[in-house]
Backbone and ligand atoms as CSV (ligand in chain L), in Angstrom:
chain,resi,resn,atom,element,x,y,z
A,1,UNK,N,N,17.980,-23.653,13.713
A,1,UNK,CA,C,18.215,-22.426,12.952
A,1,UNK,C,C,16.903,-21.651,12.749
A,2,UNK,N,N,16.831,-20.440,13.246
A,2,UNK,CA,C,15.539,-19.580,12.744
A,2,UNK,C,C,15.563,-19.539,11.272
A,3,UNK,N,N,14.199,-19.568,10.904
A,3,UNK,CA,C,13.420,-19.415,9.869
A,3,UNK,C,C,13.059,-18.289,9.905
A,4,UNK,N,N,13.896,-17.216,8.659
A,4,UNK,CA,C,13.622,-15.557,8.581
A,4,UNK,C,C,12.980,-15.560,6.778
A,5,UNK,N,N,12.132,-14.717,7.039
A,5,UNK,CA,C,11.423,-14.218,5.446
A,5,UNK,C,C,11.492,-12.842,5.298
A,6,UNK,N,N,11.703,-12.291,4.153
A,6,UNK,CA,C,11.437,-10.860,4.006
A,6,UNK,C,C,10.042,-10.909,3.027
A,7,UNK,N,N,9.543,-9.434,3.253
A,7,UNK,CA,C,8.207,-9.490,2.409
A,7,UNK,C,C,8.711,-7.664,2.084
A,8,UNK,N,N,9.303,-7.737,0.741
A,8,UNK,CA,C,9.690,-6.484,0.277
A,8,UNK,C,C,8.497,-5.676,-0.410
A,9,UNK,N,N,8.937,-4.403,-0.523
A,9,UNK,CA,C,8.166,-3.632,-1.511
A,9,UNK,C,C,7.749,-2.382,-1.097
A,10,UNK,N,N,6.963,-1.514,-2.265
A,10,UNK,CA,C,7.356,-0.269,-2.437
A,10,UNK,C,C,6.282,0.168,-0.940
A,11,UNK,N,N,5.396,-0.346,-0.109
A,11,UNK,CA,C,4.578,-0.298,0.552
A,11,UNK,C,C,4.093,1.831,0.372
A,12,UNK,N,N,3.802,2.167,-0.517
A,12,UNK,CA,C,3.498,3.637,-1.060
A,12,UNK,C,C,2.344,4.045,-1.242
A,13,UNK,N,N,1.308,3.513,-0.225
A,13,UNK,CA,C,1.740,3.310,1.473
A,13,UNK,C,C,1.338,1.924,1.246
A,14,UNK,N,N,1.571,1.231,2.782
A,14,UNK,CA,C,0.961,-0.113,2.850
A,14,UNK,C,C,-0.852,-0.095,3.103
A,15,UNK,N,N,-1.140,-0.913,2.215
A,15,UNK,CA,C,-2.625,-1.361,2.593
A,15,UNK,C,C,-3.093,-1.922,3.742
A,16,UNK,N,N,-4.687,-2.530,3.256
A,16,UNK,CA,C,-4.894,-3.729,4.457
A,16,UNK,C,C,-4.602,-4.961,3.632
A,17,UNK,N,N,-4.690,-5.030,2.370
A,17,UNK,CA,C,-4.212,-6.179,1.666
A,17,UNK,C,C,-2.774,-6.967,2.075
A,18,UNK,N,N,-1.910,-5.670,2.530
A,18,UNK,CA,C,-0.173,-5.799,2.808
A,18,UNK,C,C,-0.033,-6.246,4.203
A,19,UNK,N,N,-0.977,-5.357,4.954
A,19,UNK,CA,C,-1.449,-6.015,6.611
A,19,UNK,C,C,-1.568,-7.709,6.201
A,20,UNK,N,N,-2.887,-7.622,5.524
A,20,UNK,CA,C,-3.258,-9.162,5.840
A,20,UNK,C,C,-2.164,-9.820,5.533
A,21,UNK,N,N,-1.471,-10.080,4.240
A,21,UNK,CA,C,-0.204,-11.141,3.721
A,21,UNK,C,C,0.559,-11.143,5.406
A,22,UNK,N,N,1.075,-9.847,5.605
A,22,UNK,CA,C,2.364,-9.517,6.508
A,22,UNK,C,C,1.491,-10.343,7.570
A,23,UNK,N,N,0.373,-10.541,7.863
A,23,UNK,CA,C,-0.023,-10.795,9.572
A,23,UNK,C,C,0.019,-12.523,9.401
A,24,UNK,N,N,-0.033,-12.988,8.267
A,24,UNK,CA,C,-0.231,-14.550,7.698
A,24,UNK,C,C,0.712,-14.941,7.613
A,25,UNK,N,N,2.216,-14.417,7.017
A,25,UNK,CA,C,3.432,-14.864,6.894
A,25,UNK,C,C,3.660,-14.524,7.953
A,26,UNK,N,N,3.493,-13.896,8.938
A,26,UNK,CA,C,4.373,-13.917,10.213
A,26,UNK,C,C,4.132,-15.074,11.031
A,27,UNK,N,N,3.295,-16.058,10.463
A,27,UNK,CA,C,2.654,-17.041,11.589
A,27,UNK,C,C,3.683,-18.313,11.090
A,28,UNK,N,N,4.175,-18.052,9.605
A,28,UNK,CA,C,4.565,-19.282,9.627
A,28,UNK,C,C,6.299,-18.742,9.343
A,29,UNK,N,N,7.030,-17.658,10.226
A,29,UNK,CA,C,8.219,-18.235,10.237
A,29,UNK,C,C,8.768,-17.203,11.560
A,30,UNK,N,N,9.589,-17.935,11.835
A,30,UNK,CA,C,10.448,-17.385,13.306
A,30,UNK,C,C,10.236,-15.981,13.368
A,31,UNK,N,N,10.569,-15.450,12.668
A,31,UNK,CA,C,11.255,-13.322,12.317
A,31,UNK,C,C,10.743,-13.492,10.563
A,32,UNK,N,N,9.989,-12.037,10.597
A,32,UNK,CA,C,9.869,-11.744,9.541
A,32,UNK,C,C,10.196,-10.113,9.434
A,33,UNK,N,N,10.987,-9.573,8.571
A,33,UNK,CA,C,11.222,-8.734,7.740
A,33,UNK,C,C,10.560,-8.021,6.739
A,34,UNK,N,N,9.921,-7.178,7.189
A,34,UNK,CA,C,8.843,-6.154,5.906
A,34,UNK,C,C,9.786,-4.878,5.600
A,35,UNK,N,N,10.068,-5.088,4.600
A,35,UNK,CA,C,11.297,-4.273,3.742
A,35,UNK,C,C,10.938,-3.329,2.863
A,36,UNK,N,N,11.264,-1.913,3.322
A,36,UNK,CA,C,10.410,-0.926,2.754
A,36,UNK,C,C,11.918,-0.919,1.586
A,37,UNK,N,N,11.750,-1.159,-0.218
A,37,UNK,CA,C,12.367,-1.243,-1.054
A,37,UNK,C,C,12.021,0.365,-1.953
A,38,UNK,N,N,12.875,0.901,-2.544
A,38,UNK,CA,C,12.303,1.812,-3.291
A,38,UNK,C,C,12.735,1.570,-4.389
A,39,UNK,N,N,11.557,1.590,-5.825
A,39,UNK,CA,C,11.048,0.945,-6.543
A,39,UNK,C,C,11.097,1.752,-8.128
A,40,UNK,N,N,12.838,2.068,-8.601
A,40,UNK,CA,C,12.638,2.850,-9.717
A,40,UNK,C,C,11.513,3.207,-10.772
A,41,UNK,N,N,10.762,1.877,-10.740
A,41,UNK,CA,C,9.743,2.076,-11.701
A,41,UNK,C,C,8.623,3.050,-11.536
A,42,UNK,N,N,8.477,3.292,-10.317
A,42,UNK,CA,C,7.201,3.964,-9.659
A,42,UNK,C,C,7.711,5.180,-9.306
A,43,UNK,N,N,6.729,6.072,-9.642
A,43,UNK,CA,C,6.756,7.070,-9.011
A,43,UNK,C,C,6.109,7.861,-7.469
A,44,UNK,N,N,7.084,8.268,-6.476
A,44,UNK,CA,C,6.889,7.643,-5.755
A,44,UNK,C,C,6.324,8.665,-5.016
A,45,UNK,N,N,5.032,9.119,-3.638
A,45,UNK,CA,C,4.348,9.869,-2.978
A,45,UNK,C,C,4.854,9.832,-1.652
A,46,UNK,N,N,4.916,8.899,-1.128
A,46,UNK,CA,C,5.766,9.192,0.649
A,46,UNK,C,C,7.268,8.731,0.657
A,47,UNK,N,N,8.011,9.500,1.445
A,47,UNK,CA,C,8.971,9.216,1.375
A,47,UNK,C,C,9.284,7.959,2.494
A,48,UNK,N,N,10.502,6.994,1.955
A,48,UNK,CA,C,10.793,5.617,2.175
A,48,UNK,C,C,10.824,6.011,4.032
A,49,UNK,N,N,11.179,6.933,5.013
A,49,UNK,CA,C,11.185,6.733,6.632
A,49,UNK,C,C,9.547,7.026,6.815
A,50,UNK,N,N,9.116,7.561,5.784
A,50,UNK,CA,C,7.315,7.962,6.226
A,50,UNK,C,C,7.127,6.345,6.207
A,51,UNK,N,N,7.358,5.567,5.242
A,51,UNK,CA,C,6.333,4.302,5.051
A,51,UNK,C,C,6.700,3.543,5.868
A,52,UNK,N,N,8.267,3.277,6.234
A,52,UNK,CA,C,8.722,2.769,7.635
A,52,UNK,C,C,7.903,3.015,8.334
A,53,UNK,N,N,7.552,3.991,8.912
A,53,UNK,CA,C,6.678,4.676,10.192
A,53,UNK,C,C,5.515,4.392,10.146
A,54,UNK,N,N,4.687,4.389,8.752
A,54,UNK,CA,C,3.137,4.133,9.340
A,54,UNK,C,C,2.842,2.290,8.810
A,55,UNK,N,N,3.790,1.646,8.263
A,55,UNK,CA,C,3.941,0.317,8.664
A,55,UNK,C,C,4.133,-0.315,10.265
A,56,UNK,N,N,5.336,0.583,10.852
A,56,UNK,CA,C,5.447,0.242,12.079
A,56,UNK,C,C,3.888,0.524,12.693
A,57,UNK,N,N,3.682,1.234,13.109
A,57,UNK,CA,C,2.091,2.303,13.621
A,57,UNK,C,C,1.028,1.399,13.432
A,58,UNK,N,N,0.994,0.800,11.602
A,58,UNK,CA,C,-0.602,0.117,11.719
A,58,UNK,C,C,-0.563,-1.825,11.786
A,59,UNK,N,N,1.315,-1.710,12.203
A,59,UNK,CA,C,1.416,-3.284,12.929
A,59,UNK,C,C,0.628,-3.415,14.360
A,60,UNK,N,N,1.690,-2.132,15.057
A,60,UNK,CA,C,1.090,-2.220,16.350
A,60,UNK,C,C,-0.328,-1.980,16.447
A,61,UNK,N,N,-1.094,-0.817,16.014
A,61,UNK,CA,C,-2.676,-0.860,15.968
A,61,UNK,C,C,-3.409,-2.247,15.694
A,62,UNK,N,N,-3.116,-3.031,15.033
A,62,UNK,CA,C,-3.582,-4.028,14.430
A,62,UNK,C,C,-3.062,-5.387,15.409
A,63,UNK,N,N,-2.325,-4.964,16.286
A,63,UNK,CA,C,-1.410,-5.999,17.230
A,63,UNK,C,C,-1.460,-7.509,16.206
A,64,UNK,N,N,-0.332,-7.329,15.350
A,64,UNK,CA,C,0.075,-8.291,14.712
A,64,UNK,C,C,1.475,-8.879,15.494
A,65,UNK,N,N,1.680,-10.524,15.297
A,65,UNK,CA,C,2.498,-11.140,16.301
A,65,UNK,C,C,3.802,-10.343,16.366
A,66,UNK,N,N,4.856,-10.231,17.250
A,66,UNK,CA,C,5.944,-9.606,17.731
A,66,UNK,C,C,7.283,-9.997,16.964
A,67,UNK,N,N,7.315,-10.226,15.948
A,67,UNK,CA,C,8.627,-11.256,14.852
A,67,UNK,C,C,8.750,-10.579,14.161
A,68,UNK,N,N,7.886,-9.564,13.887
A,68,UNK,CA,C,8.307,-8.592,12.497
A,68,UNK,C,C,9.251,-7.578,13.132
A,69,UNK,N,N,10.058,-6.970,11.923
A,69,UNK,CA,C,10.935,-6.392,11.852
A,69,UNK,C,C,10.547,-5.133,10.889
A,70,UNK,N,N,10.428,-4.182,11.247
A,70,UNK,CA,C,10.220,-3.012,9.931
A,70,UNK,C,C,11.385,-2.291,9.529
A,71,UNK,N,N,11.783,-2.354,8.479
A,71,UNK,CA,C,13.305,-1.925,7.922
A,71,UNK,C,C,13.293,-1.182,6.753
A,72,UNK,N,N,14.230,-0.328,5.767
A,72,UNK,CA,C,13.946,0.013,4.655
A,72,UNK,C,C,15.467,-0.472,3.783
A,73,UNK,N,N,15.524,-1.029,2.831
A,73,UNK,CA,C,17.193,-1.129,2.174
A,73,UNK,C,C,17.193,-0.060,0.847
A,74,UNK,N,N,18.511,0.354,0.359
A,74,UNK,CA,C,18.645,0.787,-0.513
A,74,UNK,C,C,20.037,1.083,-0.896
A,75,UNK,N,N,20.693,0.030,-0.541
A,75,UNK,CA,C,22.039,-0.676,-1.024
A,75,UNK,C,C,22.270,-1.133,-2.035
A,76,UNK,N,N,21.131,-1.598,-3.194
A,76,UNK,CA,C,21.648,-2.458,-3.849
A,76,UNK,C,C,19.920,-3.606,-3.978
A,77,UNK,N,N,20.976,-4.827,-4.393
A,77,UNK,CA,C,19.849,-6.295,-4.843
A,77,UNK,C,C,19.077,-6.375,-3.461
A,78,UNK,N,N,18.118,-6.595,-3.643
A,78,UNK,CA,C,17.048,-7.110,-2.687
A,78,UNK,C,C,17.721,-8.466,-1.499
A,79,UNK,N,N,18.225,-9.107,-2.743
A,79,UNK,CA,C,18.923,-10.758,-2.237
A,79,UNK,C,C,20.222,-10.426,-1.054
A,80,UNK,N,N,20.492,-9.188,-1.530
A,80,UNK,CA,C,21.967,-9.067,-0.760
A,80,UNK,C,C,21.467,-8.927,0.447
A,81,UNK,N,N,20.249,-7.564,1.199
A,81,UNK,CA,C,19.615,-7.790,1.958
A,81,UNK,C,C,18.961,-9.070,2.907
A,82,UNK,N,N,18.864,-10.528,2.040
A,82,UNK,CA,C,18.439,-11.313,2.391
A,82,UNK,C,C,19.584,-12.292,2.961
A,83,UNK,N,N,20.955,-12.112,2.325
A,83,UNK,CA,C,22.008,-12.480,2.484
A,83,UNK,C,C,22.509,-11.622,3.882
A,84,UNK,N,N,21.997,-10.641,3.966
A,84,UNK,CA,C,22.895,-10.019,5.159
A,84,UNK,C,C,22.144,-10.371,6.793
A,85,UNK,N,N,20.735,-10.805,6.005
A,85,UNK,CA,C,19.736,-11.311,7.919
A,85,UNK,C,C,19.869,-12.418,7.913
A,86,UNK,N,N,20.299,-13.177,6.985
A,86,UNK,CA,C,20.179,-14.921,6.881
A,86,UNK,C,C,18.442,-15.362,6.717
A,87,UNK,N,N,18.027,-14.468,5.426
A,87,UNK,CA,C,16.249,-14.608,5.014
A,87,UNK,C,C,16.932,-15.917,3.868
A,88,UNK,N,N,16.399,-16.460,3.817
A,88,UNK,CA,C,16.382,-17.904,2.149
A,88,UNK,C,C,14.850,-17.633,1.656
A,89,UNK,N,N,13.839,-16.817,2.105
A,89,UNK,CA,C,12.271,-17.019,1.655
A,89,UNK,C,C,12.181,-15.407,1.247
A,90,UNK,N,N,11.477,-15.092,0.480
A,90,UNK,CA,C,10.965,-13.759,0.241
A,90,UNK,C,C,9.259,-14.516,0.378
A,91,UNK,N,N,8.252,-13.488,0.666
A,91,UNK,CA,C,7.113,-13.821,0.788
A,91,UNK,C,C,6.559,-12.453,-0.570
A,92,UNK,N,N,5.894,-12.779,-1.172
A,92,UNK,CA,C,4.772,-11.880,-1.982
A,92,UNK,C,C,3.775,-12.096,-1.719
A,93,UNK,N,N,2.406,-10.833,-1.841
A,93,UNK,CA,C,1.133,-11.062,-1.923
A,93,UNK,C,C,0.704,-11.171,-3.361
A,94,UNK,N,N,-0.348,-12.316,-3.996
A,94,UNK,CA,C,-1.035,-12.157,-5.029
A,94,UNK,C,C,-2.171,-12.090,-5.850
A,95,UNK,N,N,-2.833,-11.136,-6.023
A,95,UNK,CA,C,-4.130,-10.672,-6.224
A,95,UNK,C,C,-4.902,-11.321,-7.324
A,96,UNK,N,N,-4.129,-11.595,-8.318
A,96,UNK,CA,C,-4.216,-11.736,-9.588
A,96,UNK,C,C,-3.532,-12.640,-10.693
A,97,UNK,N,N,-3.729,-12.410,-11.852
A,97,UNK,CA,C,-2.652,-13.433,-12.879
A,97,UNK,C,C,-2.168,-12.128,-12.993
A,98,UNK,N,N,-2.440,-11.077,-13.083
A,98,UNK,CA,C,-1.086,-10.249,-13.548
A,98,UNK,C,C,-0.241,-9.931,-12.632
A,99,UNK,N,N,-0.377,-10.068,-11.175
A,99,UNK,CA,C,0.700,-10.139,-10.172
A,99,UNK,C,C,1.541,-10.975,-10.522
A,100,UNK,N,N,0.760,-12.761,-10.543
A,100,UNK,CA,C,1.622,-13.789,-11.059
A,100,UNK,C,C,3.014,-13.207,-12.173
A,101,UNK,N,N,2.073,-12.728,-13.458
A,101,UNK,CA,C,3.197,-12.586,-14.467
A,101,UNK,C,C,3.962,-11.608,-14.313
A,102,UNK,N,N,3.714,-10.490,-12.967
A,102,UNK,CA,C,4.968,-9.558,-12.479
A,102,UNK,C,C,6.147,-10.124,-11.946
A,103,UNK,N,N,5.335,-11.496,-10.875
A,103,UNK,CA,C,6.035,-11.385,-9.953
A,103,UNK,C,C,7.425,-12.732,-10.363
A,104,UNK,N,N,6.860,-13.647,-11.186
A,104,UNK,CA,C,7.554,-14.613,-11.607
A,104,UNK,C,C,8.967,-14.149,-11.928
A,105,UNK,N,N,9.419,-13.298,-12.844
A,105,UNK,CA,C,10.580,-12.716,-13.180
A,105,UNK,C,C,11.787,-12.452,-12.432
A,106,UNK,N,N,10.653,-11.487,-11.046
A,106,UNK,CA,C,12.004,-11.414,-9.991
A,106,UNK,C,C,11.873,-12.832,-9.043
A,107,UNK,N,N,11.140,-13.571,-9.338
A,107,UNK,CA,C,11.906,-14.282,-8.236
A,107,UNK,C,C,12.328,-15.613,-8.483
A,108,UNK,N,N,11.852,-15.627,-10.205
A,108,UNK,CA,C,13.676,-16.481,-10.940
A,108,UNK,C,C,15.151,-16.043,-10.745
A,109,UNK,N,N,14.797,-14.884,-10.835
A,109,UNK,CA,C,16.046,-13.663,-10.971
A,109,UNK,C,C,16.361,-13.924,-9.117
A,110,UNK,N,N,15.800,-13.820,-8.255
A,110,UNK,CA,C,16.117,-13.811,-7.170
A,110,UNK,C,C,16.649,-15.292,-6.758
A,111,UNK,N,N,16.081,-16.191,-7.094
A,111,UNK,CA,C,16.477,-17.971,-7.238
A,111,UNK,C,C,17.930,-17.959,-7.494
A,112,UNK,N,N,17.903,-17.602,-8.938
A,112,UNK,CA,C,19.094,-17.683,-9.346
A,112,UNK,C,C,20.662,-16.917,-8.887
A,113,UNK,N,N,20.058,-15.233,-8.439
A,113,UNK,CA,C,20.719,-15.077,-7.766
A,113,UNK,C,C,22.049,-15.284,-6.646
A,114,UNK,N,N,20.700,-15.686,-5.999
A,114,UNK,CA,C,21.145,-15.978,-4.180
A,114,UNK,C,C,20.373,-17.240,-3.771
A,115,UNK,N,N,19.823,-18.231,-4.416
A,115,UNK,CA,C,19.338,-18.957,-3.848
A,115,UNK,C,C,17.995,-18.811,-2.848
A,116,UNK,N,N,17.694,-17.900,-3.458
A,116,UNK,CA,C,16.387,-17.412,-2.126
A,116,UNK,C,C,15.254,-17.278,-2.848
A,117,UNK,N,N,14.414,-18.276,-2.662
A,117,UNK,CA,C,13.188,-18.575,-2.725
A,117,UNK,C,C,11.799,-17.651,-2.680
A,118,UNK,N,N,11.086,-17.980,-3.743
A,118,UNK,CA,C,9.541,-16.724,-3.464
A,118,UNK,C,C,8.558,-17.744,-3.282
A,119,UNK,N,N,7.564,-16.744,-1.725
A,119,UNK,CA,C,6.560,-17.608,-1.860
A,119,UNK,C,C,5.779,-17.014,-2.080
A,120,UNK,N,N,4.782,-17.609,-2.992
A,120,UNK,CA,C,3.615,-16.716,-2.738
A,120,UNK,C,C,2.084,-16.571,-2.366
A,121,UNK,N,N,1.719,-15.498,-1.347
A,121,UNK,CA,C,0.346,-15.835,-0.658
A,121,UNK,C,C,-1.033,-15.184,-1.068
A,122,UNK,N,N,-1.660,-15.852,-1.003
A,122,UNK,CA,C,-2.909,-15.186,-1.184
A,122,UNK,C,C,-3.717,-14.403,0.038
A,123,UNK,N,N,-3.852,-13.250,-0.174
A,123,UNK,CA,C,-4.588,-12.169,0.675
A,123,UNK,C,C,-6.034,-12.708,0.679
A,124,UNK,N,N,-6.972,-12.269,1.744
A,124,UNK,CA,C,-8.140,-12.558,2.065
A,124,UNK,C,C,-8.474,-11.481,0.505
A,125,UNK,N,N,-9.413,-12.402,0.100
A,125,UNK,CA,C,-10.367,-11.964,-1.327
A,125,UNK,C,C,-11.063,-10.366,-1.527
A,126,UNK,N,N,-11.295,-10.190,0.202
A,126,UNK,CA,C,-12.063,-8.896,0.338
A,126,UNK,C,C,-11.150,-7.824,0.151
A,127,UNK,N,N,-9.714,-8.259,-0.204
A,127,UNK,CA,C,-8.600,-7.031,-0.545
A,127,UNK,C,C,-8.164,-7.477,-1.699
A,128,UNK,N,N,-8.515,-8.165,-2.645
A,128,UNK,CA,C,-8.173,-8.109,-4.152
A,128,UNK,C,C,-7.900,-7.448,-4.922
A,129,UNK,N,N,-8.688,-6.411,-4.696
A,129,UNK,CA,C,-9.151,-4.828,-5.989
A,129,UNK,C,C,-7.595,-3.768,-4.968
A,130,UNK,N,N,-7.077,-4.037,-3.894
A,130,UNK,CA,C,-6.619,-3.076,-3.447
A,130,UNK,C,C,-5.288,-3.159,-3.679
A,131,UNK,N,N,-5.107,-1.961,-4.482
A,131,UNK,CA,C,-3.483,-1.646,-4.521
A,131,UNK,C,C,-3.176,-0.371,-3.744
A,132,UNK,N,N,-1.523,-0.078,-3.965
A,132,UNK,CA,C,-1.320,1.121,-3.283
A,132,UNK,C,C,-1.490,2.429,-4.610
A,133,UNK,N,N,-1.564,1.850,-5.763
A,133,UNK,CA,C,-1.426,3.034,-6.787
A,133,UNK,C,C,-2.745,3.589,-6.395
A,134,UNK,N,N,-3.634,2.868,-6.570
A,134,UNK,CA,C,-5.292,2.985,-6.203
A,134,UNK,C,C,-5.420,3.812,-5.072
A,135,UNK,N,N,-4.727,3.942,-4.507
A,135,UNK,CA,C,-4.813,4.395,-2.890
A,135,UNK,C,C,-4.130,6.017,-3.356
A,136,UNK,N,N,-3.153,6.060,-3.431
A,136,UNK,CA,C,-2.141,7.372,-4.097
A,136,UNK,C,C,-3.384,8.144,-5.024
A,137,UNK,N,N,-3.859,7.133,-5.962
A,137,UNK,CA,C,-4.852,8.225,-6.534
A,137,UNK,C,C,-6.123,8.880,-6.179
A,138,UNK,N,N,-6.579,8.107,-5.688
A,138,UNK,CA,C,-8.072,8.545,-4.954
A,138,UNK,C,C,-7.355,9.333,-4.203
A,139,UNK,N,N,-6.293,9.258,-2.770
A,139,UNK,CA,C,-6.157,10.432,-1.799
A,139,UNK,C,C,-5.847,11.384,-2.490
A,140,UNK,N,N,-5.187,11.523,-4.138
A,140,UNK,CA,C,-4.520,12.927,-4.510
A,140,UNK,C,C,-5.619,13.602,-4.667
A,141,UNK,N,N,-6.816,12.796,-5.320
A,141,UNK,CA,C,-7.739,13.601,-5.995
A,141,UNK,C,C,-9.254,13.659,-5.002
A,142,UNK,N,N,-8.847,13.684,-3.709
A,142,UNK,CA,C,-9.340,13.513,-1.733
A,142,UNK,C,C,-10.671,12.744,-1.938
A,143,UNK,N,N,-10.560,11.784,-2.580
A,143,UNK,CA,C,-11.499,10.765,-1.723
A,143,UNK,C,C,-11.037,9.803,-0.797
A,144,UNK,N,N,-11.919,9.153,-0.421
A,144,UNK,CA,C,-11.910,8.256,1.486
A,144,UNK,C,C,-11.152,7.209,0.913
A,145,UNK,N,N,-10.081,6.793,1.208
A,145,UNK,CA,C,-9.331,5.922,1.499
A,145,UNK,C,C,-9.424,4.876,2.365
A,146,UNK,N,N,-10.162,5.648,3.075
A,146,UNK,CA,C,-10.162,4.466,4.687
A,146,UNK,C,C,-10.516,3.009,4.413
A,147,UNK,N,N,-11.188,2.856,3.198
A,147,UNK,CA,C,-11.655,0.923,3.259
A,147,UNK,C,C,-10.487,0.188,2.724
A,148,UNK,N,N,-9.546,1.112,2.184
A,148,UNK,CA,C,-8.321,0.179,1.804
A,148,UNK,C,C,-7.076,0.532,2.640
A,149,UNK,N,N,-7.049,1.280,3.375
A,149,UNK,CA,C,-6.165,1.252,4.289
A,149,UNK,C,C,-6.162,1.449,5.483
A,150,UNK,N,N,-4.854,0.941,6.653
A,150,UNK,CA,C,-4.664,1.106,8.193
A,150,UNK,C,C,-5.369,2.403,8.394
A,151,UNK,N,N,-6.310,2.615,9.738
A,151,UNK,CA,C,-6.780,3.910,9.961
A,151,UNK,C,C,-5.772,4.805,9.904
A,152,UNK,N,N,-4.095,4.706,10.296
A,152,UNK,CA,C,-3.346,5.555,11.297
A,152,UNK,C,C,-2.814,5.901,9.407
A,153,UNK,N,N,-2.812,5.498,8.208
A,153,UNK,CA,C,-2.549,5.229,7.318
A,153,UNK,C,C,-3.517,6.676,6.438
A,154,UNK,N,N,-5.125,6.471,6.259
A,154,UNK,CA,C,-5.791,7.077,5.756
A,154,UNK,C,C,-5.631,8.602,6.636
A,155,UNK,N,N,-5.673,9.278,7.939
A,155,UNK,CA,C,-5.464,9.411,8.703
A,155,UNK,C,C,-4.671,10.796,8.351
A,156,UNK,N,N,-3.010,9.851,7.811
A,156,UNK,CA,C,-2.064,10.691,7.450
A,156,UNK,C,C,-2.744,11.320,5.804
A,157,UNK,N,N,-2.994,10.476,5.042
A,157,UNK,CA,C,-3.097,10.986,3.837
A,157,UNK,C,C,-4.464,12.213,3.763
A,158,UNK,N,N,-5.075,12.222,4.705
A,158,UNK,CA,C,-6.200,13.057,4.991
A,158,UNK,C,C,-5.394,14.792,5.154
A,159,UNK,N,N,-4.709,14.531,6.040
A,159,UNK,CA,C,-3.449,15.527,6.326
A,159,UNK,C,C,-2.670,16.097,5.318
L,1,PNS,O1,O,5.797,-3.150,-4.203
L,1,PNS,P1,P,6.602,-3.275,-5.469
L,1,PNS,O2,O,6.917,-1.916,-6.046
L,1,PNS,O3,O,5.949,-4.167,-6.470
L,1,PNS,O4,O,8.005,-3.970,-5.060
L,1,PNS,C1,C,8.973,-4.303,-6.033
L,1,PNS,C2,C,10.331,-4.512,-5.387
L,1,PNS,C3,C,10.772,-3.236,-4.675
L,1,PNS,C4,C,10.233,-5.634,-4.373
L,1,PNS,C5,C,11.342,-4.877,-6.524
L,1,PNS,O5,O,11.409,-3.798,-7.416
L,1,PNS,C6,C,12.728,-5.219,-6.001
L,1,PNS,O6,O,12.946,-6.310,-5.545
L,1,PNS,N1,N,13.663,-4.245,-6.025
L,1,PNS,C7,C,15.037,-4.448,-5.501
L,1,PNS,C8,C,16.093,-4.467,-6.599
L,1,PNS,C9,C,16.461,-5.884,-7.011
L,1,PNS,O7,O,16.928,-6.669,-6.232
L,1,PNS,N2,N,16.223,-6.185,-8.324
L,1,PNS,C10,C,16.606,-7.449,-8.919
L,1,PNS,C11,C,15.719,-8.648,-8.631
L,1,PNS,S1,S,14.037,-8.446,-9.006
């Protein structure tokens, strides 16, 4: 039986922090799933087929292994999604203890759910400080982006 993971989230836009997790979990399962989710809480700067697109763009630039899948849902529970590819793993990246105490919630809530499991990875250290809010703000207010994100990524937001 393949071993499928999704690695959800608001990717608004994706980093290199989101690269690195996504290029690490792809090593350890058959097909992986990077699930562009849109994220009531946030307010949001690209729209959900833009982030599809420059996820797809700075996989291939980055020639990360061939298992990923770039998708966006907005049906509903995250889990149902995971229920509909046959995923049992969600993967998270975590920077911090306050990721920890974000991330714990949904993925009791997701456990309990559907039975589908969170794992969670640690990003190379040199992307710690990098979020995507961080990223949204510096480009609004036009500084260089480029050390926290895909070139094809900074690129667009330059535009
Ligand atoms: O990158 P983000 O914004 O931290 O991602 C959060 C996201 C989109 C993964 C989370 O909000 C989510 O899972 N939304 C889907 C709705 C859902 O299933 N909610 C219930 C379980 S948490």
């Amino acid at each position: 039986m393949k071993r499928i993971a999704v690695v959800p989230g608001s990717f608004d836009p994706i980093t290199l922090g989101h690269l690195d997790v996504i290029s690490r979990a792809a090593g350890l399962f058959d097909e992986l799933h990077v699930l562009v989710v849109h994220n009531p809480d946030k307010s949001a700067l690209l729209p959900i087929a833009q982030r599809v697109s420059l996820i797809e763009k700075s996989l291939a630039d980055a020639a990360v292994p061939g298992n990923i899948v770039v998708t966006s849902w907005s049906m509903g529970l995250l889990v149902d999604y995971c229920t509909d590819v046959g995923a049992s793993v969600l993967v998270k990246g975590i920077r911090s203890q306050v990721d920890v105490a974000y991330e714990t919630p949904m993925a009791i809530v997701n456990r309990n759910l559907a039975s589908v499991e969170t794992i969670f990875m640690l990003p190379d250290p040199a992307h710690a400080h990098v979020s995507s809010s961080l990223v949204r703000q510096v480009a609004a207010l036009g500084g260089d982006v480029s050390p926290y994100v895909p070139p094809v990524v900074a690129n667009y937001l330059v535009r």
